[in-house]
N, C-alpha and C positions, 0 to 999 in steps of 0.2 A: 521886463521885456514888453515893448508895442505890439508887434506884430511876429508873427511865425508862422511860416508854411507847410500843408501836409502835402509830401507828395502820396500820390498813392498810384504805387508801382507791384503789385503785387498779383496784376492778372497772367493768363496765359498767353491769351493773343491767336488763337486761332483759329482766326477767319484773315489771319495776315500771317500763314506759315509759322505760328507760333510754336508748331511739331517741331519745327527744325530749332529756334530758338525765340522766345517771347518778343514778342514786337516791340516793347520798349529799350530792348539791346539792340534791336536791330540797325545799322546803320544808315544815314540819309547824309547825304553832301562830306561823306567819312568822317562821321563823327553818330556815334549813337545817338537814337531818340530822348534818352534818359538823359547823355549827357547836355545837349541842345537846352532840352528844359532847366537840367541843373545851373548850367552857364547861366541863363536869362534871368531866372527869380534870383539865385544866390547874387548876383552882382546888383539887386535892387535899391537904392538906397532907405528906401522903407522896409523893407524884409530884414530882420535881425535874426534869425534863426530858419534852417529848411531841415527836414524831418521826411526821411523817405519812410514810406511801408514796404517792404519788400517779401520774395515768397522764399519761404524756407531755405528752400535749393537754389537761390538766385545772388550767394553771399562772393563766389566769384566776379560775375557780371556784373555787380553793383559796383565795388571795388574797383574793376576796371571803368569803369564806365566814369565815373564819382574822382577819379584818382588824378584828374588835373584839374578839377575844379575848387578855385582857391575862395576859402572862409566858407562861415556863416552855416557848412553843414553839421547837424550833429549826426548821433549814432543810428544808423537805421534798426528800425523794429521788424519784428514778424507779422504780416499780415491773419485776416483771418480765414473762413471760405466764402467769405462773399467781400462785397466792393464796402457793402456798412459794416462789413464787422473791420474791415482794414482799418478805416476811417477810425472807427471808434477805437481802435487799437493805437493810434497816431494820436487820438484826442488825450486819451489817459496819458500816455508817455508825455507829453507835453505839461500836465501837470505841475509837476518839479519846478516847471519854468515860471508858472502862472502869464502867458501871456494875455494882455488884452485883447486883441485882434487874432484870428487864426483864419488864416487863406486854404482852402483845399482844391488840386488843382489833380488833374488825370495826367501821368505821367505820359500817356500816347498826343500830348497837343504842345508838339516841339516849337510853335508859332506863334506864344503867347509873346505879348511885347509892352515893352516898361509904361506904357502910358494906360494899356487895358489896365495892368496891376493897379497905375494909381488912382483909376475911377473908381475899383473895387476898396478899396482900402480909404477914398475919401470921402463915398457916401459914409462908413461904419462910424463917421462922426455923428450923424443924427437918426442912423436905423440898426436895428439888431441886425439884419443880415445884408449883403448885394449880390447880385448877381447876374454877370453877363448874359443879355441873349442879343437876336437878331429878331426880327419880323418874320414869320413864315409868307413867302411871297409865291409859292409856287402852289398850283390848285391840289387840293385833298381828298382821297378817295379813300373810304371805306368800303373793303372789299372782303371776301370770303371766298377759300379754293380758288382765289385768281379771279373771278367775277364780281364785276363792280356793284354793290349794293348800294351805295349813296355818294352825295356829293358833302364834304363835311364845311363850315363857313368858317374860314382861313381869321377872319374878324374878330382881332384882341388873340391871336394866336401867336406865341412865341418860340423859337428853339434855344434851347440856352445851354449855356458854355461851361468853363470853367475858367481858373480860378473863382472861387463862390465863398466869399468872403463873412465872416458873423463874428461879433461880439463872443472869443473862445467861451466864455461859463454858461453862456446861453445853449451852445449850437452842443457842447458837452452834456449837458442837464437834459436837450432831447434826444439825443442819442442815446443816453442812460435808461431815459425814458421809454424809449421805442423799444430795446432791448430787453426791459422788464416787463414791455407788453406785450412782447414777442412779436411785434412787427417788423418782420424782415423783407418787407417787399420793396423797400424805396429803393427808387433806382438812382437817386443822388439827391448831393445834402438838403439842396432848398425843399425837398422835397417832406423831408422829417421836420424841417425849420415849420412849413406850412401846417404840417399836422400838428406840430408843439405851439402853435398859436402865435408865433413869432412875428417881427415889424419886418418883412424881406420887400427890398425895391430891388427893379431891375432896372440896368443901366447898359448903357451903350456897347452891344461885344464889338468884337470885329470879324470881317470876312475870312481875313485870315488865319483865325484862328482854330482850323481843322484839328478833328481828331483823326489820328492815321489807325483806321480797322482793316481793311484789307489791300490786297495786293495793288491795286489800282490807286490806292490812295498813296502807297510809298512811291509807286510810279509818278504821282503828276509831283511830287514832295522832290525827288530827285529832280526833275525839270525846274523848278522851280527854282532850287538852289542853285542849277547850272547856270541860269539866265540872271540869278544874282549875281553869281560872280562872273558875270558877262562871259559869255561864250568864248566870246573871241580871243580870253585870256587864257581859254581852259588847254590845257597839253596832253593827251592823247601817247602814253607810254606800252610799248612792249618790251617783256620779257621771255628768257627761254633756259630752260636748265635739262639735264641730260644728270645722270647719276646712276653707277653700277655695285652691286653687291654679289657676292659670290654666294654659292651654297656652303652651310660650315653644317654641322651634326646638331638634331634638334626635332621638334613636332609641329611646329607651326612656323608663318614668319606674318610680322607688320608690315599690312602694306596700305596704304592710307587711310592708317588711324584705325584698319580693324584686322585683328586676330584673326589669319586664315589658319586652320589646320591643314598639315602639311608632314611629311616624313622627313624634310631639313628643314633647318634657319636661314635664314643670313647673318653672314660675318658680318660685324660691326662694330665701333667703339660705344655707338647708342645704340636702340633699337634695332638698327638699320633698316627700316620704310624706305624702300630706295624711292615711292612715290612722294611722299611730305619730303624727302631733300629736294628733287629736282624740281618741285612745284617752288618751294622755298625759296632755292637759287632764280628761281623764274620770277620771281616778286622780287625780291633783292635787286635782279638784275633790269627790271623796270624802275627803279627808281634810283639806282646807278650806285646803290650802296652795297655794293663788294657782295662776297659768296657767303654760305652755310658757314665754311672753313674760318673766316675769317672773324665770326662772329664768337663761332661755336668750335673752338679749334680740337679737333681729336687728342692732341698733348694733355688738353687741360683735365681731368681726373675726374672733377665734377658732372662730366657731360657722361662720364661710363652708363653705360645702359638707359639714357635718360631717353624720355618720349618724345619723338619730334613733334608730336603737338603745340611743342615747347618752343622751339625754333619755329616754324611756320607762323605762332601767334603771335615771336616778335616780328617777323617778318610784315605781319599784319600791322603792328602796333606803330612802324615805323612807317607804311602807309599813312595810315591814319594822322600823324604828327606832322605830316608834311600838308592836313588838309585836304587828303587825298579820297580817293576811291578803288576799289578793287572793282573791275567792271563784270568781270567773268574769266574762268581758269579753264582748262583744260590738260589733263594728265592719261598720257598711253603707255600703261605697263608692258613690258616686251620681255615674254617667257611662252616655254613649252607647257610648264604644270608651274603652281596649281591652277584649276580654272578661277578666271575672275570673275565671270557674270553672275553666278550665285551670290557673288559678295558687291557688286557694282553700286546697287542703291545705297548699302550701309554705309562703302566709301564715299558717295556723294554728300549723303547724311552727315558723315563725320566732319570733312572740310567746308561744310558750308556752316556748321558751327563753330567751328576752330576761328574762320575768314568770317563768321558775322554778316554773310550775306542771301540771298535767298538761293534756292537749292536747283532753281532752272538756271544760275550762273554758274554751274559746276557739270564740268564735265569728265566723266573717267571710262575710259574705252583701253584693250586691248588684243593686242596681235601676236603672233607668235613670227618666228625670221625660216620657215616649213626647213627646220632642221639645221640651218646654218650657224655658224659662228658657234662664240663663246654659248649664247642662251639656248641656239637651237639642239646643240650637247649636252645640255641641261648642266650646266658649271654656274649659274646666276640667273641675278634679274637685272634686266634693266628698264631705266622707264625716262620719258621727254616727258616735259611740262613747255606748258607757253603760258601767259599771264597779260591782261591789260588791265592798266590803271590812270586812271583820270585823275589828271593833278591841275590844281586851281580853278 
């Protein structure tokens, strides 16, 4: 093997909402950050193998995320608790392979693009390491409690990237090394390369090659892609779903995605969440692919008691395949009892995991009908969704 890539996917992410779900799941132009990057390197013509680190609990997400990207990936490993023990956990598993060259690249820089890879990868003909940076061009202040104590001289100052390219037995041997000396403070690889005495050149990054950390960063990440694929193409869908459940005998009932305690159920052939249907149907029906029903028909046996987390995530799933985006939801439950606002944030919690998108795009509010109809007799729940999604 030439060359092999480490991703290293194993952080949390939060300083980018990564409470709700780690920033390398997160979605950008409807398609995950993770997948973006796996797309670009795996399809390298130099890249023969790619190797994620990923974090324990993250074997779902990966899967998804990883599950239409064709060749060249192997089996993800477990990270460790820091970003060098990931790394060196990716280094050993690679092993087996013995590759020449190993690429490590931060799974949050969806913008890496085929010709940075091949600077990196064609210096490693005449240096043990490479590695992308930029010029730092903007003035430098050293400062303390917010107060400026010096000005620092920007001269031979560089910021540097990722992928970070090294001669695999080399950049292996200091990682082992550092590990036996207990040096756990580098904050990335060129960084142990320098300390293990290593030949590392730096070579030409690119601007575009952002790491996405916090909110504002997925914000200009989404524009960016919208104005790739020209504006003028993009299509702007609404959806709307409505769905009722009655009261059947029970202690609690599902109502998006969390466990309220309650003196009834709802009747249902699955859970019955009358809120994940009607938001369901409201995505479905933004992007004109038919109902819950039709997907997930009550006939079929399988679906008995199942979690609509289930249905709502392909509902996401088939967003997402069409290149799409989920912009933001909104869901109003309509019942006398139980109360919702004690449970309102967890619900939002819940769907902006399920939907992969940040937690200020979800909205879940409820009202009661002051006594009327079916809900105001207290026989059921009912609840409206509306949904918009950006396609192209």
């Amino acid at each position: 093997m030439e060359t092999a890539v480490v991703i290293v996917a194993a952080g949390r992410g939060t300083r980018a909402g990564g409470d709700i779900l780690p920033k390398q799941y997160r979605p950008v132009g409807g398609k995950t950050v993770l997948t973006r990057v796996l797309e670009e390197i795996a399809s390298h013509p130099k890249v023969d193998a790619v190797l994620s680190v990923i974090h324990p609990t993250d074997q779902e997400n990966y899967l998804s995320a990883a599950n239409h990207v064709a060749g060249r990936l192997l089996e993800p490993v477990t990270g460790g608790a820091t970003r060098q023990d990931s790394v060196r956990a990716g280094l050993e598993q690679l092993t087996k392979h013995s590759p020449r060259n190993v690429l490590v690249h931060d799974a949050a820089r969806p913008f890496v693009d085929a010709a940075l890879i091949d600077r990196v990868i064609d210096t490693l003909d005449a240096h043990d390491g490479a590695v992308p940076a930029l010029a730092v061009t903007d003035t430098l202040k050293r400062a303390r409690g917010g107060r400026i104590e010096s000005t620092v001289d920007r001269l031979n100052l560089w910021g540097v990237q990722t992928p970070q390219g090294f001669h695999f037995d080399k950049i292996l041997d200091a990682h082992r090394a550092a590990a036996q000396a207990g040096k756990v403070d580098f904050t990335d690889d060129s960084s142990i390369a320098e300390w293990h005495g290593l030949d590392v050149i730096l070579v030409e990054g690119s601007p575009e090659n952002v790491k996405l950390t916090r909110q504002a960063d997925f914000d200009m990440a989404e524009t960016r892609l919208r104005g790739a694929a020209s504006g003028a193409n993009a299509e702007w869908r609404t959806g709307s779903g409505f769905d009722v459940h009655a009261f059947a005998s029970g202690d609690h009932v599902m109502l998006c995605g969390v466990k309220v305690p309650h003196d009834r159920a709802l009747a249902g052939h699955s859970d019955a969440d009358v809120g994940l249907h009607a938001l369901t149907d409201a995505i479905l029906g933004a992007i004109g692919d038919g109902d819950i029903g039709a997907h997930f028909p009550p006939s079929d046996p399988q679906w008995k008691g199942a979690a609509s987390d289930v249905f709502l995530g392909d509902a996401a799933r088939r967003v997402a395949a069409l290149s799409g985006r989920i912009v933001n939801v909104d869901v109003t439950l309509i019942c006398e009892t139980p109360k919702i606002g004690p449970h309102r944030e967890a619900m939002r919690t819940c769907i902006a995991r399920i939907l992969r998108i940040g937690l200020e795009r979800v909205s879940v509010k409820a009202t009661t009908t002051e006594k009327l109809g079916f809900t105001g007799r207290g026989e059921g729940i009912a609840a409206q969704a509306t949904a918009m999604v950006q396609l192209g």
